[in-house]
PAVEX-766099 format. One record per residue (C-alpha): residue number from 1; x, y, z. Coordinates in steps of 0.2 Angstrom, whole numbers, plus 5000, padded with zeros to 4 digits. Example, Ala and Ser with C-alpha at 12.3 -4.5 7.8 and 13.67 -1.06 7.14 Angstrom:
2
node seq=1 c1=5062 c2=4978 c3=5039
node seq=2 c1=5068 c2=4995 c3=5036
//
This chain:
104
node seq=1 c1=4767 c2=4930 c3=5173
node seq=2 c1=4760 c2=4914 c3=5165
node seq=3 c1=4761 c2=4904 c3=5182
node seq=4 c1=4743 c2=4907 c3=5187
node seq=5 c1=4736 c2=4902 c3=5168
node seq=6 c1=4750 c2=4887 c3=5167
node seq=7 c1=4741 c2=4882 c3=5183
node seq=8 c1=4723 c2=4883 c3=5178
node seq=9 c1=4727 c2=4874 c3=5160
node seq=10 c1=4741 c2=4859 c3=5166
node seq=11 c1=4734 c2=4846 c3=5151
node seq=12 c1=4742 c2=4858 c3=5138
node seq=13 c1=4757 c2=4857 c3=5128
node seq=14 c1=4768 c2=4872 c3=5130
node seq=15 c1=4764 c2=4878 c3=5110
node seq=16 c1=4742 c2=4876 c3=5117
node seq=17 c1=4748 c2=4884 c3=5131
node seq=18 c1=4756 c2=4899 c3=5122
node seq=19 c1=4742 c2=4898 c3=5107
node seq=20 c1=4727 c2=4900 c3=5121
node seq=21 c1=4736 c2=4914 c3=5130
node seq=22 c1=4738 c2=4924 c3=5115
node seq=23 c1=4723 c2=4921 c3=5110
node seq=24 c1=4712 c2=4929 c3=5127
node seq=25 c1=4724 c2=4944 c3=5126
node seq=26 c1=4739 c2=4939 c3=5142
node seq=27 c1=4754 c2=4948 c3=5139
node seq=28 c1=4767 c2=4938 c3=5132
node seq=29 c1=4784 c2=4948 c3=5136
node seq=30 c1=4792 c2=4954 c3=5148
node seq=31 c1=4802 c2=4972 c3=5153
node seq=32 c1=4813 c2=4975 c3=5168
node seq=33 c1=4825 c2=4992 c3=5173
node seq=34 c1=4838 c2=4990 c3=5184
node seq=35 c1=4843 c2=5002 c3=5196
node seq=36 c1=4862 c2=5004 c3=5199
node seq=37 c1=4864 c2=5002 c3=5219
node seq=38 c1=4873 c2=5017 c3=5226
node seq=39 c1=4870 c2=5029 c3=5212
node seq=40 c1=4864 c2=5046 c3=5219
node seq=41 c1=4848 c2=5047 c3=5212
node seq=42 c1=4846 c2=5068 c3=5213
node seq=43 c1=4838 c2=5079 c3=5198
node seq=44 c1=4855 c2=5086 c3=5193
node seq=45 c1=4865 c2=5069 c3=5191
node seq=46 c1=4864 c2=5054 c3=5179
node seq=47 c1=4854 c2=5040 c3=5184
node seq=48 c1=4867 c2=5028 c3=5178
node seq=49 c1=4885 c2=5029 c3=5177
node seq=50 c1=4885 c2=5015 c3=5163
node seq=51 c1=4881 c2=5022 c3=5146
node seq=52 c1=4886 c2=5017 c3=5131
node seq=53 c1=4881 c2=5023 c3=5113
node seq=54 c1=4882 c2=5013 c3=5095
node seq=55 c1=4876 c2=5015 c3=5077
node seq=56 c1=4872 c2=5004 c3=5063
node seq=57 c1=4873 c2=5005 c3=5044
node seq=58 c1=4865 c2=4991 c3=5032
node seq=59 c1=4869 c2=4990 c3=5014
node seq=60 c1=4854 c2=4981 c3=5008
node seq=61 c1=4843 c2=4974 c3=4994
node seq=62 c1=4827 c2=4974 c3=4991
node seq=63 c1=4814 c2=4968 c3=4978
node seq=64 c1=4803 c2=4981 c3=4975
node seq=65 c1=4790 c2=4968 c3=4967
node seq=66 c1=4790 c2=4954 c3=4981
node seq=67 c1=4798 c2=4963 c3=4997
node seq=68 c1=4810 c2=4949 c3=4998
node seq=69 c1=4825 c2=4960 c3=5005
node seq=70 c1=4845 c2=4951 c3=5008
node seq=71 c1=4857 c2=4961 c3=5020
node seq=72 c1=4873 c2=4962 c3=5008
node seq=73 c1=4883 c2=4970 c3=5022
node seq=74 c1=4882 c2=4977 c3=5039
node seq=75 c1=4894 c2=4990 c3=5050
node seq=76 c1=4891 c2=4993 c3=5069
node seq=77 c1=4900 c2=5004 c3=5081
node seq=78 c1=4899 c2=5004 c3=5100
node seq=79 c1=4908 c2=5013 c3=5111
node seq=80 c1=4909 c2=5003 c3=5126
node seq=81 c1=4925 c2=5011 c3=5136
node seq=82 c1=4935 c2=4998 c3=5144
node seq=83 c1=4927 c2=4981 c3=5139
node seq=84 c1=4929 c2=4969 c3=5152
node seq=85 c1=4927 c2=4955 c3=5141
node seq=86 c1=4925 c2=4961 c3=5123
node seq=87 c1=4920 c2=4942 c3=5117
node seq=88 c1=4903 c2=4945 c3=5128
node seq=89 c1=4901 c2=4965 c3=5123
node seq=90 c1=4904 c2=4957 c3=5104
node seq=91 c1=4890 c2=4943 c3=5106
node seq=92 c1=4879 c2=4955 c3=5112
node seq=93 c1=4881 c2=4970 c3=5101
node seq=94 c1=4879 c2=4957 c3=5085
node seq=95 c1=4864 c2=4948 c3=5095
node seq=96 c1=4854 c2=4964 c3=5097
node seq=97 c1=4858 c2=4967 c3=5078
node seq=98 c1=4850 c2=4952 c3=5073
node seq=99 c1=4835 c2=4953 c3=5084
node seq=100 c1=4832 c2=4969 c3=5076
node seq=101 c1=4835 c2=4961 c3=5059
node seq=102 c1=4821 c2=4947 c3=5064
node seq=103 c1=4808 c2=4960 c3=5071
node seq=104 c1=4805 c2=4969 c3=5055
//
């Protein structure tokens, strides 16, 4: 957490902030796991009861000279069972896309 740094810098603007933690090595993400309550959690059954499973197919191009690169098309599948409310499930399944998209 940045609490205690934020603390010990307060004059700096968010972007210093951020700049002078980078730069003496704090973490600057986060992780989390969830633990379903109620799941029996024994060696011979499935820590979750949610899974889901998806794929994803670019059809891309690239220069080969600059690495400039354009996504021409894109196809993903999920299957997500019975969605609850597909608008969500669709937003998220096209936001983890482009996160991926922008990470490399």
């Amino acid at each position: 957490t940045l609490v205690p740094f934020r603390e010990a810098n307060p004059g700096l603007s968010w972007k210093e902030l951020i700049g002078k933690a980078y730069m003496e090595g704090l973490p600057l993400s986060a992780a989390g796991h969830f633990l379903e309550p109620g799941v029996d959690r024994t060696p011979d059954k499935p820590l979750c009861s949610y899974i889901t499973y998806g794929a994803a197919v670019g059809y891309v191009e690239i220069d080969c000279l600059t690495g400039d690169h354009k996504i021409i098309s894109a196809d993903l599948v999920m299957d997500l069972g019975k969605s609850i409310n597909p608008a969500v499930d669709i937003g998220q399944i096209e936001g983890g896309f482009m996160q991926g998209v922008g990470l490399h």
